[in-house]
LUMFI-254474 format. One record per residue: residue number from 0; x, y, z of N, C-alpha, C, O in turn; residue in one letter. Coordinates in Angstrom, 1 decimal, decimal comma, always signed. Example, Ala and Ser with C-alpha at 12.3 -4.5 7.8 and 13.67 -1.06 7.14 Angstrom:
0/+13,2/-5,7/+7,8/+12,3/-4,5/+7,8/+13,2/-3,3/+7,8/+14,2/-3,3/+8,5/A
1/+12,8/-2,2/+7,1/+13,7/-1,1/+7,1/+12,9/+0,0/+7,9/+13,4/+1,1/+8,0/S
//
This chain:
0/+1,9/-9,6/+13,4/+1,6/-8,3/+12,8/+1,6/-8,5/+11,2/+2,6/-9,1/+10,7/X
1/+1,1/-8,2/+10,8/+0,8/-7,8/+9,1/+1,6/-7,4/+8,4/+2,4/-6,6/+8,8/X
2/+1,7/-7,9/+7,4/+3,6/-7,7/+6,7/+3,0/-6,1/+6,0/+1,7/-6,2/+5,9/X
3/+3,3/-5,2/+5,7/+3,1/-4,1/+4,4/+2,6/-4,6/+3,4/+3,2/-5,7/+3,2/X
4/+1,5/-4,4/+2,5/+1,6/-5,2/+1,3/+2,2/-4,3/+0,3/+1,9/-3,1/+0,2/X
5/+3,2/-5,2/-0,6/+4,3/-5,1/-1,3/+3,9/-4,2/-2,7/+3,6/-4,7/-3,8/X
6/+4,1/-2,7/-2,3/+3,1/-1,7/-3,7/+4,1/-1,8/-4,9/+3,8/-1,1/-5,9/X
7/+5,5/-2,8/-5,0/+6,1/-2,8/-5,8/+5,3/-3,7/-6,9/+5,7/-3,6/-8,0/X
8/+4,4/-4,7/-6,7/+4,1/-5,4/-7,0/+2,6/-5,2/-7,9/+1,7/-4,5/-7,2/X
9/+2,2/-5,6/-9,2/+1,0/-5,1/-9,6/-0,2/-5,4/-9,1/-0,2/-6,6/-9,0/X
10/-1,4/-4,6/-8,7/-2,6/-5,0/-8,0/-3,0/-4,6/-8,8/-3,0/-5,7/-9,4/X
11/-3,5/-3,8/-9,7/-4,6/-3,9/-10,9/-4,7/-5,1/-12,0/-3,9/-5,7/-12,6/X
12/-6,0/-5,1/-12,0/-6,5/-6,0/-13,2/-6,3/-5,7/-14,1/-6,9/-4,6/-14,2/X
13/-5,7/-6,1/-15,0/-5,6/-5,8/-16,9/-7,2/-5,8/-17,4/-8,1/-6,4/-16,8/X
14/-7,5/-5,0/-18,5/-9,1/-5,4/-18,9/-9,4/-6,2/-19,2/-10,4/-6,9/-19,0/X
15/-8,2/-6,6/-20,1/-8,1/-8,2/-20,9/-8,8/-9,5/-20,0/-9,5/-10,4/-20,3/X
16/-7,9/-8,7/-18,7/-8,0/-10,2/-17,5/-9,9/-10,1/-17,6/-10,8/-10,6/-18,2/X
17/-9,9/-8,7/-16,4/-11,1/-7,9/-16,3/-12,7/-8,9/-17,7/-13,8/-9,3/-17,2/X
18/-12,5/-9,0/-18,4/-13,5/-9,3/-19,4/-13,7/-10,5/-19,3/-14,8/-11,0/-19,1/X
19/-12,4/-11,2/-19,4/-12,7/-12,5/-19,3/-12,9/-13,5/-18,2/-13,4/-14,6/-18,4/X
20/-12,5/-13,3/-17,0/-13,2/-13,3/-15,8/-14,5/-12,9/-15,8/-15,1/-13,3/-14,8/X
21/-15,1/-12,1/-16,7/-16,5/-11,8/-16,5/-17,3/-10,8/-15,5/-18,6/-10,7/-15,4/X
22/-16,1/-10,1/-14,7/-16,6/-9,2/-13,4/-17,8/-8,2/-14,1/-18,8/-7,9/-13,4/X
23/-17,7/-7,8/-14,9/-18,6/-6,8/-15,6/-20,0/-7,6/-15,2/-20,6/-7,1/-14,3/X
24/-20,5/-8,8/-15,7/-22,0/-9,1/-15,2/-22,3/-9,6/-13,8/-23,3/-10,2/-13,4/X
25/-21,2/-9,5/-13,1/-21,2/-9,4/-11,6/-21,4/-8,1/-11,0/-21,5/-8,2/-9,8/X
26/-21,4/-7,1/-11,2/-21,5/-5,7/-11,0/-23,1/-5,9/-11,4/-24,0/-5,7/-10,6/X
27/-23,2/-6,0/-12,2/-24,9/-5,8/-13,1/-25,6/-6,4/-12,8/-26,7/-6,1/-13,1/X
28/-25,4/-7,7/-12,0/-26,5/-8,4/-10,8/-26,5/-7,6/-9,6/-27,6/-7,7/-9,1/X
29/-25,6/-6,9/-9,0/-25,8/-5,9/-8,0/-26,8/-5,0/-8,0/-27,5/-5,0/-9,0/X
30/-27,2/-4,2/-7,0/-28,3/-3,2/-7,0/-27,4/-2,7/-7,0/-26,3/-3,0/-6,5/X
31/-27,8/-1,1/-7,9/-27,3/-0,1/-8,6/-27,1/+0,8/-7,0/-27,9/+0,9/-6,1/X
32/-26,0/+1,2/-7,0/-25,4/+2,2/-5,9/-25,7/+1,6/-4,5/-26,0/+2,1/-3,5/X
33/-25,3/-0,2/-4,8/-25,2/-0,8/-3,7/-23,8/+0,0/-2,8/-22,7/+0,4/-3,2/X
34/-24,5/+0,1/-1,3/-23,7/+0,6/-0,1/-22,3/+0,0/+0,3/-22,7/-1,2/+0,5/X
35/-20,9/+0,0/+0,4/-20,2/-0,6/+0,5/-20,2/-2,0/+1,5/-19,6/-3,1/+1,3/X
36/-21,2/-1,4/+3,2/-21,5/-2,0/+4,0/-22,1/-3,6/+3,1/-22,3/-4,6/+3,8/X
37/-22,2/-3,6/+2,2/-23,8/-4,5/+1,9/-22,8/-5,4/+0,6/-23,2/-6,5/+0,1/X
38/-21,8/-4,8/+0,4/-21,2/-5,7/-0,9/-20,8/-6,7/-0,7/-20,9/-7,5/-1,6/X
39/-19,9/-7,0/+0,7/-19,6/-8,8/+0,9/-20,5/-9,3/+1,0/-20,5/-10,4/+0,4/X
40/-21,7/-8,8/+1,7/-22,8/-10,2/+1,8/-23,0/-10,2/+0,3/-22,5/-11,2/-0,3/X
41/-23,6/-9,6/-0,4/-24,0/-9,3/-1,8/-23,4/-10,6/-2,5/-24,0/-11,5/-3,0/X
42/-21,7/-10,4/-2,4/-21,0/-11,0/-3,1/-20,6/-12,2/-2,9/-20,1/-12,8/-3,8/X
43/-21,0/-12,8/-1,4/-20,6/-14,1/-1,3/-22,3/-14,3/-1,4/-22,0/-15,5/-1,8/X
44/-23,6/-14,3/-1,5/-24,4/-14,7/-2,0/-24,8/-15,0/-3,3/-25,5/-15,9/-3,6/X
45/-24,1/-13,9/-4,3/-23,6/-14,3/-5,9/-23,1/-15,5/-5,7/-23,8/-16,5/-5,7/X
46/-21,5/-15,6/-5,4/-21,1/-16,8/-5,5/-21,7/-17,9/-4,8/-21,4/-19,0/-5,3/X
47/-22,5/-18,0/-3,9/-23,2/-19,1/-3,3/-24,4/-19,5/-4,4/-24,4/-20,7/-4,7/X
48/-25,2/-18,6/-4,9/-26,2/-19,1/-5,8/-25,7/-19,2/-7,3/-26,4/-19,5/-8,2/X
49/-24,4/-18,9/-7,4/-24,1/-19,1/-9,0/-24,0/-20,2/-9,7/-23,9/-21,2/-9,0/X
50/-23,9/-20,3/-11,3/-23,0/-21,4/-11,8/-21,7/-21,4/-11,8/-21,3/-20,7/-10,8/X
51/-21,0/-21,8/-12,3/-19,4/-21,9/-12,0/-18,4/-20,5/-12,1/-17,6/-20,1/-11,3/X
52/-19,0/-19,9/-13,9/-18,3/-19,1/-14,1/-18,7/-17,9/-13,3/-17,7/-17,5/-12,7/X
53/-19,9/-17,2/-13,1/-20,1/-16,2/-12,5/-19,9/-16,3/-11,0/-19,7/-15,3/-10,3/X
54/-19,8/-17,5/-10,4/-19,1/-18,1/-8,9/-18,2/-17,4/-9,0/-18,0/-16,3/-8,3/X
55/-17,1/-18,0/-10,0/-15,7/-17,8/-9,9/-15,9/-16,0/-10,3/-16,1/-15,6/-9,2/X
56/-15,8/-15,3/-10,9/-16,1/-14,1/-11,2/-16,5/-13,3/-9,7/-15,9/-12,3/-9,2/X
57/-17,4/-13,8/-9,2/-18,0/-13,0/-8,1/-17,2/-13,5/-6,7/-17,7/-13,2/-5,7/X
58/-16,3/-14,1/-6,6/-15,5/-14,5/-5,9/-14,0/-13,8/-5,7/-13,5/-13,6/-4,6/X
59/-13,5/-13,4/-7,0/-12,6/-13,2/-7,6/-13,1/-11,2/-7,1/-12,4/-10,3/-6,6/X
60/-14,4/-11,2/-7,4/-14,2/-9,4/-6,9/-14,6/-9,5/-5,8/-14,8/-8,3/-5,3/X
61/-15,1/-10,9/-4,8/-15,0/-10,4/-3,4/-13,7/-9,9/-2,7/-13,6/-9,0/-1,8/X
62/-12,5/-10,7/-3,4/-10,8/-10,8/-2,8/-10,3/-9,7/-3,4/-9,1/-9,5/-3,0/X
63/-10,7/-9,1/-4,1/-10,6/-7,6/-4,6/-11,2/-7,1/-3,5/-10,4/-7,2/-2,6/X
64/-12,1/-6,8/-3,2/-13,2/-6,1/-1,7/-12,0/-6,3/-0,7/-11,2/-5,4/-0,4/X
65/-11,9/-7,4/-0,4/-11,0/-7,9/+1,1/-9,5/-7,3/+0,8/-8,7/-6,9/+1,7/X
66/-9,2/-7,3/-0,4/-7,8/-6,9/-0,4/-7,5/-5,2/-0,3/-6,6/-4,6/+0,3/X
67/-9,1/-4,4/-1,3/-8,6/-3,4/-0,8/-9,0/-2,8/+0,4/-8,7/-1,6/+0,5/X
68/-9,5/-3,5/+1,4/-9,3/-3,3/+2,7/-8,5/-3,8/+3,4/-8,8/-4,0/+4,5/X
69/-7,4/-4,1/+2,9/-6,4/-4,7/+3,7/-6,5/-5,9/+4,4/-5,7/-6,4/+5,2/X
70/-7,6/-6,3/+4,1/-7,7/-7,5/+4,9/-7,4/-9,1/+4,1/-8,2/-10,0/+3,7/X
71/-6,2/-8,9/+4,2/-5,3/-10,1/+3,0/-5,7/-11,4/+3,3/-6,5/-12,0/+2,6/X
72/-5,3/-12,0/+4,3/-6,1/-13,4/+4,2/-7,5/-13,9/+4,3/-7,9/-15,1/+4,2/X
73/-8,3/-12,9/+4,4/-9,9/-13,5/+3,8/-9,3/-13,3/+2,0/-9,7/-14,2/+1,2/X
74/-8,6/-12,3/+1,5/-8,6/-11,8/+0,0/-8,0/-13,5/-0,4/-8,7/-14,3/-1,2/X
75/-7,1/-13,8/+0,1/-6,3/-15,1/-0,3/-7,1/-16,3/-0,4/-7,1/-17,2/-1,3/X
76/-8,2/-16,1/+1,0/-8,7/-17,7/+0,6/-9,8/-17,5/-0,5/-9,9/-18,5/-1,2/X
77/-10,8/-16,1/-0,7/-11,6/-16,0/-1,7/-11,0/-16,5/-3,1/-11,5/-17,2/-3,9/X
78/-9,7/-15,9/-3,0/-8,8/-15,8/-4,6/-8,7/-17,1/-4,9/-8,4/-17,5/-6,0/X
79/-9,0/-18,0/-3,9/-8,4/-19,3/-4,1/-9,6/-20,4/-4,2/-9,7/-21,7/-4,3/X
80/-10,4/-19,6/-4,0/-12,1/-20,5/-4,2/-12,4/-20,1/-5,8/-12,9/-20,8/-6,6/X
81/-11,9/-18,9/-5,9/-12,0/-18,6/-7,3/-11,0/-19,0/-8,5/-11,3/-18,9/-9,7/X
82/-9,8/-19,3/-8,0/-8,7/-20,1/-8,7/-9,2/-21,8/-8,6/-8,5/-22,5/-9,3/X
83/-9,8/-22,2/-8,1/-10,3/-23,5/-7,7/-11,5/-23,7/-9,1/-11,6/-24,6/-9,9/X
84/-12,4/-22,6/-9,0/-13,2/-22,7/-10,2/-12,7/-22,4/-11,7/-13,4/-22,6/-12,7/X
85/-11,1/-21,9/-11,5/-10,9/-21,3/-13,2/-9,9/-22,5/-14,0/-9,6/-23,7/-13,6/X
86/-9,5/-21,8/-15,0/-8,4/-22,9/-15,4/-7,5/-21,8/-16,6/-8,0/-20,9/-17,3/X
87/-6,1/-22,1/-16,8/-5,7/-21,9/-18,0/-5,2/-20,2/-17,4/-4,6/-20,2/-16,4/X
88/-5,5/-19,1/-17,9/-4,8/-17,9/-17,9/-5,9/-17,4/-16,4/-5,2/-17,2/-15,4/X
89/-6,7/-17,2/-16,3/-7,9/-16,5/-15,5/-7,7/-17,7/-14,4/-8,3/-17,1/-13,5/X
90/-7,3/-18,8/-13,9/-6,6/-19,3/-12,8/-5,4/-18,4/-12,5/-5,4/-17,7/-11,5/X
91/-4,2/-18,5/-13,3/-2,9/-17,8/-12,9/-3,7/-16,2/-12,7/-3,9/-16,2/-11,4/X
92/-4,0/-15,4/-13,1/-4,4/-14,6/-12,3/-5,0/-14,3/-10,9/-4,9/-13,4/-10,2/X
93/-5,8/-15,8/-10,8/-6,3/-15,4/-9,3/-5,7/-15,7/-8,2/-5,8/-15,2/-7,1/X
94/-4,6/-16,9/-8,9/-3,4/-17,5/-7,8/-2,6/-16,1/-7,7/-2,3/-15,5/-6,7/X
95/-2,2/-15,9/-9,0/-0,8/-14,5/-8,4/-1,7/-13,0/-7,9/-1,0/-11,9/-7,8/X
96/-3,2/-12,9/-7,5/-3,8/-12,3/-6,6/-3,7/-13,0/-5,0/-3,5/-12,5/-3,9/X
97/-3,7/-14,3/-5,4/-3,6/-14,7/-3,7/-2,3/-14,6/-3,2/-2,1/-14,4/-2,0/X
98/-1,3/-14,9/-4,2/+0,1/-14,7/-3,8/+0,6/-13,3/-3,4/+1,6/-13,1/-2,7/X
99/-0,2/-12,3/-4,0/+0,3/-10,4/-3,5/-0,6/-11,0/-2,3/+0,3/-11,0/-1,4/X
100/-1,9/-11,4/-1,6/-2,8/-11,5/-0,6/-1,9/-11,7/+0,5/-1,6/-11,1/+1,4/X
101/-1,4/-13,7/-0,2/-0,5/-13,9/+1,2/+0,8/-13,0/+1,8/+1,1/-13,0/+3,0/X
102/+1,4/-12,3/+0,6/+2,3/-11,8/+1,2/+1,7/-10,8/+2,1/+2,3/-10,7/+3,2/X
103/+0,5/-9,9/+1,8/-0,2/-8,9/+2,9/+0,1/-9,4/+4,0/+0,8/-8,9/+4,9/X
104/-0,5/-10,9/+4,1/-0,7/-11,6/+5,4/+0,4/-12,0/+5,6/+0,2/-12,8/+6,6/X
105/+1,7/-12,0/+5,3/+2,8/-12,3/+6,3/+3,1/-13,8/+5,8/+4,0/-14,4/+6,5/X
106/+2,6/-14,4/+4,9/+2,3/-16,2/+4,9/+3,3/-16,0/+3,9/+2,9/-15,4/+2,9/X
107/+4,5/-16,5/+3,9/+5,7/-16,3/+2,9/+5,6/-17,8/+2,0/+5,9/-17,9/+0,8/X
108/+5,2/-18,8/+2,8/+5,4/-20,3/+2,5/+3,9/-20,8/+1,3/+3,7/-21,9/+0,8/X
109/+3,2/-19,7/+1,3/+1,7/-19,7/+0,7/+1,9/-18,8/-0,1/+1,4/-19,0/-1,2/X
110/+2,5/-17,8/+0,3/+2,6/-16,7/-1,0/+3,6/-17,5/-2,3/+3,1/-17,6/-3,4/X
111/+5,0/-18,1/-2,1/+5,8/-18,9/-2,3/+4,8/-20,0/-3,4/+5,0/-20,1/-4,6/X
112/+4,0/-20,6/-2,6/+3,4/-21,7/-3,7/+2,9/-21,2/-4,9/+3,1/-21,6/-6,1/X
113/+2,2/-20,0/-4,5/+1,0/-19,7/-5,1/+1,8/-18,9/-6,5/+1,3/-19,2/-7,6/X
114/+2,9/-18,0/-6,5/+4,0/-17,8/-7,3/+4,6/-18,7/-8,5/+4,6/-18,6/-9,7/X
115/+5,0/-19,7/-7,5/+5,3/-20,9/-8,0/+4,8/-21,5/-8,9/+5,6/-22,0/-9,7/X
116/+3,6/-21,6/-9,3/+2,6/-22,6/-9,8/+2,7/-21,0/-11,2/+3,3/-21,1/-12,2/X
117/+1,9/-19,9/-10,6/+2,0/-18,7/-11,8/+3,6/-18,7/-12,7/+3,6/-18,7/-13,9/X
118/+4,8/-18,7/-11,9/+5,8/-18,9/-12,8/+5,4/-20,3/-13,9/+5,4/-20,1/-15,1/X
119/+5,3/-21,4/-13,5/+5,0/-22,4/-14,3/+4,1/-22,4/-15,3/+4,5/-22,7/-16,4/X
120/+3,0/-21,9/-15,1/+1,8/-21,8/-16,0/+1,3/-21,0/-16,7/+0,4/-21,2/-17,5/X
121/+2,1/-19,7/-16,3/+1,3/-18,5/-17,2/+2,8/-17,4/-17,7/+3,3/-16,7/-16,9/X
122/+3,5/-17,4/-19,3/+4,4/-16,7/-19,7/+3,8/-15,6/-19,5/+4,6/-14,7/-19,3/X
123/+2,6/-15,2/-19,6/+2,4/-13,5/-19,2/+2,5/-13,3/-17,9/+3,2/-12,3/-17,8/X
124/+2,2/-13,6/-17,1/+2,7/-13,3/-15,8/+4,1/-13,7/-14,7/+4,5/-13,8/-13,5/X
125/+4,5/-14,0/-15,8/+5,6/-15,3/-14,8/+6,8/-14,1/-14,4/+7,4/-14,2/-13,4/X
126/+7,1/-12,9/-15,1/+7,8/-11,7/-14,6/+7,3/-11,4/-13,1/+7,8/-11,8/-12,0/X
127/+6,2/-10,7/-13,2/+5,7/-9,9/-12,3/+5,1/-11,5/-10,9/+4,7/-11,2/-9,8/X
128/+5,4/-12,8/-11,3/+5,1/-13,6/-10,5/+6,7/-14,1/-9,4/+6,9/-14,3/-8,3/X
129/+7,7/-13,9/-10,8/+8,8/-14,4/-10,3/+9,4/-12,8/-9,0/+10,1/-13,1/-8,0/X
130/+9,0/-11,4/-9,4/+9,1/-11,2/-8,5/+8,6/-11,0/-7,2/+9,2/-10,5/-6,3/X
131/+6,9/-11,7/-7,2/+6,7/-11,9/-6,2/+7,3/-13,3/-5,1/+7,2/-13,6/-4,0/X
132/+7,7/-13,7/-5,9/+8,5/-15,2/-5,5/+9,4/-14,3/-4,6/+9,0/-14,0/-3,4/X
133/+10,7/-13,7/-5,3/+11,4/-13,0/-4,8/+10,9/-12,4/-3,1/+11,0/-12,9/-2,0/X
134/+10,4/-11,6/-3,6/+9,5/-10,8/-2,3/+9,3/-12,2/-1,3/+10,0/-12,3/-0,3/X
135/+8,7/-12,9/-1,6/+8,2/-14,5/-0,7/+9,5/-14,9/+0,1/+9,6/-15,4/+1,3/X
136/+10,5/-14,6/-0,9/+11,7/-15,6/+0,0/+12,4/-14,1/+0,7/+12,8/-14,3/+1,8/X
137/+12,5/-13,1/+0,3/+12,6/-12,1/+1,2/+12,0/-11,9/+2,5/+12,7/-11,9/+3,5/X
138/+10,6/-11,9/+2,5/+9,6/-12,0/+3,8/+10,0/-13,5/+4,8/+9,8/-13,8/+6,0/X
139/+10,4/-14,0/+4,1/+10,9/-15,7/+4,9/+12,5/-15,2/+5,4/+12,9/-16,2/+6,1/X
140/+13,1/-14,5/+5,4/+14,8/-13,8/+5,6/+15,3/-14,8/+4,6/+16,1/-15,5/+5,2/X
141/+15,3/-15,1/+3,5/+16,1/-15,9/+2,9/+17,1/-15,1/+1,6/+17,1/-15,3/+0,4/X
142/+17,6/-14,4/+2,1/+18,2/-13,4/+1,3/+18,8/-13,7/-0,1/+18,6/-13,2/-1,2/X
143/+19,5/-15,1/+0,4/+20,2/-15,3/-1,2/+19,2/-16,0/-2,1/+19,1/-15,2/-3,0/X
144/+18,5/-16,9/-2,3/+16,9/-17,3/-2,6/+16,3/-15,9/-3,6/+16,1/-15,9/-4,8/X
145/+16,2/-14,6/-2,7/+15,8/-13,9/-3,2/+16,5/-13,0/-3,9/+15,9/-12,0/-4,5/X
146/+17,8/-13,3/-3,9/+18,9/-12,6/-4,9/+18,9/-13,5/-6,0/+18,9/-13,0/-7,1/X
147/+18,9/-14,9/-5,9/+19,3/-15,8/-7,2/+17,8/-14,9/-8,2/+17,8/-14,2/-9,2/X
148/+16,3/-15,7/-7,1/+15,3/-15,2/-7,9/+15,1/-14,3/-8,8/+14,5/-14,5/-9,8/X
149/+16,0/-12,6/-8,2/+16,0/-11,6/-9,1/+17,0/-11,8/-10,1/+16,9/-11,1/-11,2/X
150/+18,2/-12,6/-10,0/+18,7/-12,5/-11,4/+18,1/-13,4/-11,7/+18,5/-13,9/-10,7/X
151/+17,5/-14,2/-12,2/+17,1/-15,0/-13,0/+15,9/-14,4/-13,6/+15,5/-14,9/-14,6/X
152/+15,3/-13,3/-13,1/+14,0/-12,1/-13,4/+14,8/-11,8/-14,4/+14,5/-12,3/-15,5/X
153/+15,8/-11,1/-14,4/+16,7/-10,3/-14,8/+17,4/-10,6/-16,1/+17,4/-9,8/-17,1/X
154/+17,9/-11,8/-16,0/+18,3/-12,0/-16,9/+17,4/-12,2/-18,6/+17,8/-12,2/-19,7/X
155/+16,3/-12,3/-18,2/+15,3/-12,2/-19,8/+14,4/-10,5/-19,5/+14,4/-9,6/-18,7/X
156/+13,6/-10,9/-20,5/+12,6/-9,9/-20,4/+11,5/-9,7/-19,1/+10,4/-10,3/-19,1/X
157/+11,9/-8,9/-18,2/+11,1/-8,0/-17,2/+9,8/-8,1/-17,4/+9,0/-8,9/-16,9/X
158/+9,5/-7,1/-18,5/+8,6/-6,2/-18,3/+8,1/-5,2/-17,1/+8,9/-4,5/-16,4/X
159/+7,0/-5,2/-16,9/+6,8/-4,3/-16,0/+7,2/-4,4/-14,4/+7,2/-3,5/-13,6/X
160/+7,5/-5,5/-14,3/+8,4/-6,1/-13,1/+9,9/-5,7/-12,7/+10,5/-5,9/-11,7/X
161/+10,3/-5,0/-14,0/+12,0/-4,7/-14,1/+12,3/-3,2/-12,6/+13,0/-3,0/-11,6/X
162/+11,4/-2,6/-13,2/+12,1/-1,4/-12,6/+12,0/-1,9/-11,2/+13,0/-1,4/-10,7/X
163/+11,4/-2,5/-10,3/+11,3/-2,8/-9,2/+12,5/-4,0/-8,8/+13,2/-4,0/-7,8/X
164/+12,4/-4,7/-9,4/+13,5/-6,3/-9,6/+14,8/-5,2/-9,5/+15,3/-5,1/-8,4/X
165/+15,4/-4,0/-10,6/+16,5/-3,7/-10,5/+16,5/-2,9/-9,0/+17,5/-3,2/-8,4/X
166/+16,0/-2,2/-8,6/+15,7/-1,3/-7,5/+16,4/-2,2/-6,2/+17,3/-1,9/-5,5/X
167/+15,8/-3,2/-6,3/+15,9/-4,2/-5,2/+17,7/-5,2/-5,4/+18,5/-5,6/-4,6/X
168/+17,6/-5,2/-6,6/+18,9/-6,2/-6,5/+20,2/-5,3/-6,7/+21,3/-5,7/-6,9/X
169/+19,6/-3,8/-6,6/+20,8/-3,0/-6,9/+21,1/-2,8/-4,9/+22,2/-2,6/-4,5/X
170/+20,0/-2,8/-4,2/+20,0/-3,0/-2,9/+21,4/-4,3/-2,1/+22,4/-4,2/-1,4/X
171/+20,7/-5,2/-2,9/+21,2/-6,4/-2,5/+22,8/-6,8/-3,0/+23,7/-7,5/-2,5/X
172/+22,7/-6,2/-3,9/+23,8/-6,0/-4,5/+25,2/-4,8/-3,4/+26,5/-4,8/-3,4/X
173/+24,3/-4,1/-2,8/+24,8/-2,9/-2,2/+25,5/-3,4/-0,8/+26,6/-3,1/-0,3/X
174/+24,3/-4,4/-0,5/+25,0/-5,1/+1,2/+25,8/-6,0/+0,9/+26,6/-6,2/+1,8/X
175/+26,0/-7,0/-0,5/+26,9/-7,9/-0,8/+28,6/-7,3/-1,0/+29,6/-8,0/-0,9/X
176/+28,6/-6,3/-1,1/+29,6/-5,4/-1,9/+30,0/-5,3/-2,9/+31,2/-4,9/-3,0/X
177/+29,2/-5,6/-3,8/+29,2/-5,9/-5,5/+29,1/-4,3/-6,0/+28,3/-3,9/-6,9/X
178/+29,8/-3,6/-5,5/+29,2/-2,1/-6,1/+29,4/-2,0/-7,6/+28,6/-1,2/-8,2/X
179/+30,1/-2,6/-8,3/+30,0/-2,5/-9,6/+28,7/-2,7/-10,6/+28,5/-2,1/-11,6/X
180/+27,7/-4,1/-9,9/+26,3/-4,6/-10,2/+25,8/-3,5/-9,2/+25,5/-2,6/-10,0/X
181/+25,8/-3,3/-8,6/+24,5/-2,0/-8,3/+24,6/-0,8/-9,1/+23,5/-0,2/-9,1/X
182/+25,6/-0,3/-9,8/+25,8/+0,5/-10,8/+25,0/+0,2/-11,7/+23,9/+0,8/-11,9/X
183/+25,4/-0,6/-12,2/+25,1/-1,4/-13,1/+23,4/-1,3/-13,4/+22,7/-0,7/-14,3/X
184/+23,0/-1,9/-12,4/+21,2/-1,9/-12,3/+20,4/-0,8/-11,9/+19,2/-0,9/-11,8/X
185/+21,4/+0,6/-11,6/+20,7/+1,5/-11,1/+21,3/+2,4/-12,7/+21,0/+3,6/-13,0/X
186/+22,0/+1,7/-13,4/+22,3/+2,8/-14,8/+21,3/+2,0/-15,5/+20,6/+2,8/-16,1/X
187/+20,9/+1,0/-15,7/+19,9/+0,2/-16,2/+18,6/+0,6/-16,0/+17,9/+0,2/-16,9/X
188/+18,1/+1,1/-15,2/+16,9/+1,6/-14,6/+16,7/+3,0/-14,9/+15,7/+3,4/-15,4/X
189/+17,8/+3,9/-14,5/+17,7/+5,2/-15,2/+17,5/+5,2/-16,8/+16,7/+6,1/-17,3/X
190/+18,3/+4,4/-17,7/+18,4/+4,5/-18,4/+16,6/+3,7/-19,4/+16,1/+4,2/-20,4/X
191/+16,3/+2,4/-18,7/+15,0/+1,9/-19,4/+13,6/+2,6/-18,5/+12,7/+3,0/-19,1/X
192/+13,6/+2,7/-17,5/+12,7/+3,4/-16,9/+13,0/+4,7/-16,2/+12,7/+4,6/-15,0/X
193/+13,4/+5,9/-16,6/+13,4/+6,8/-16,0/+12,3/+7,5/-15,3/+12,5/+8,4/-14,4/X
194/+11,0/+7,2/-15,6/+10,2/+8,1/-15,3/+9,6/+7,1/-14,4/+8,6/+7,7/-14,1/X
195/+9,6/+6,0/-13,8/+9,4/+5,0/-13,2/+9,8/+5,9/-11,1/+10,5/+6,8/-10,7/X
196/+8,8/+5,2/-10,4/+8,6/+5,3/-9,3/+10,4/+4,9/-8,6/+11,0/+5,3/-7,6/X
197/+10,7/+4,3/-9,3/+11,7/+3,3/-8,6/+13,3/+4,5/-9,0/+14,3/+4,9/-8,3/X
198/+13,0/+4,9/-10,2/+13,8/+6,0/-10,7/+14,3/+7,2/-9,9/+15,5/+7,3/-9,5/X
199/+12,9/+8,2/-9,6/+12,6/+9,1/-8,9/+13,4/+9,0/-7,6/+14,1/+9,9/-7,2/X
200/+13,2/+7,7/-6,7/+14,0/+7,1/-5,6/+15,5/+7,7/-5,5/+15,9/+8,5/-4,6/X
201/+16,0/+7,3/-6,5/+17,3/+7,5/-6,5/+17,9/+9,1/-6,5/+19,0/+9,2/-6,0/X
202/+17,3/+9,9/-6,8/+17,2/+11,4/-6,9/+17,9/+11,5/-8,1/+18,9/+12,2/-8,2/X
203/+17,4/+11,0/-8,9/+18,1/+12,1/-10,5/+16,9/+12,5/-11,1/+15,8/+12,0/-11,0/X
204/+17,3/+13,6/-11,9/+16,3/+14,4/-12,4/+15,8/+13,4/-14,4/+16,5/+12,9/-15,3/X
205/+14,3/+13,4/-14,2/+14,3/+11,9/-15,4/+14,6/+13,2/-16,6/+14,5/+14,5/-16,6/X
206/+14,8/+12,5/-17,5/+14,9/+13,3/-18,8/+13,7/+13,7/-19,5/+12,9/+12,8/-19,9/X
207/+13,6/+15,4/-19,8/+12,7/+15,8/-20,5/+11,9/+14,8/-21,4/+12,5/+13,8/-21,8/X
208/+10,3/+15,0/-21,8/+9,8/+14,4/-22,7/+10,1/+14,6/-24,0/+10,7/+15,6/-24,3/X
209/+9,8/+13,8/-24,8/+10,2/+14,0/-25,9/+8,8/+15,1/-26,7/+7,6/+15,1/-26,4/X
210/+9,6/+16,1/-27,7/+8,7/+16,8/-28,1/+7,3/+15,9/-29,5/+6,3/+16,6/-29,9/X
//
């Protein structure tokens, strides 16, 4: 069966990414108000007749197609035909797309690599990669793996990875009997993300906006 895929985890593209992957002239070789039925073939025929970069580009939004139909491991192996063609930051992106992919698919030991390699190679993503690591060795039952993982998240800069990392290790922290660290990470979370999804959870009311 199909693991959930993990909404803690970021699935949108940055534009930044978005541009320089090049998806914009992959849309614009499309026929205008192409039918959704018609867009895989469409899109693996781009990448079949392309040069490298619009390959990789039109590859990269077929595993977008597959992913948002839930259908995670065709998304993984596309992401990975198109991490095959990239290099440098627009690789780490398409590996830590295959790595949210495999976790869809349940492949803890592939999601795991694919993390792995984005922690090493890319400081902009290595937050939001190291928690999918986490998640990876969670989905494997490896509980403590995925407790070291989140402190070591934890201990630098988050970013948008934080409120979810604290959510979870205030969890883990809960079944350990550390209640003092689950305090801890759930006053930490109210206190830097209040208005956050992970926030809300907890039932406290977030604090007025500012005028």
């Amino acid at each position: 069966m199909r693991a959930p895929f993990p909404s803690v985890l970021r699935a949108a593209l940055p534009v930044a990414a978005l541009a320089s992957l090049g998806l914009a002239p992959v849309w614009d070789r499309l026929p205008p108000g192409i039918p959704a039925d018609s867009l895989e073939p469409a899109l693996r025929a781009l990448e079949s007749r392309s040069p490298k970069p619009l390959a990789a580009s039109a590859a990269f939004a077929l595993g977008q197609f597959h992913h948002a139909r839930g259908e995670y491991r065709a998304a993984a192996d596309v992401f990975g035909r198109s991490a095959a063609r990239l290099t440098g930051g627009e690789r780490a992106e398409a590996r830590y797309r295959q790595g949210l992919a495999y976790l869809g698919a349940g492949e803890a030991g592939r999601a795991r690599a694919a993390f792995e390699e984005v922690v090493t190679h890319s400081a902009a993503l290595r937050p939001l990669a190291q928690l999918g690591l986490a998640r990876a060795h969670a989905l494997a039952g490896d509980t403590a793996r995925e407790f070291d993982e989140l402190g070591r998240l934890l201990e630098g800069p988050a970013g948008e990875a934080e409120p979810a990392a604290l959510e979870r290790w205030a969890a883990l922290c809960d079944q350990l009997g550390r209640a003092e660290e689950a305090a801890s990470a759930r006053d930490r979370l109210l206190r830097r993300w209040p208005r956050s999804f992970e926030a809300a959870r907890l039932g406290r009311p977030a604090p007025p906006l500012a005028p």
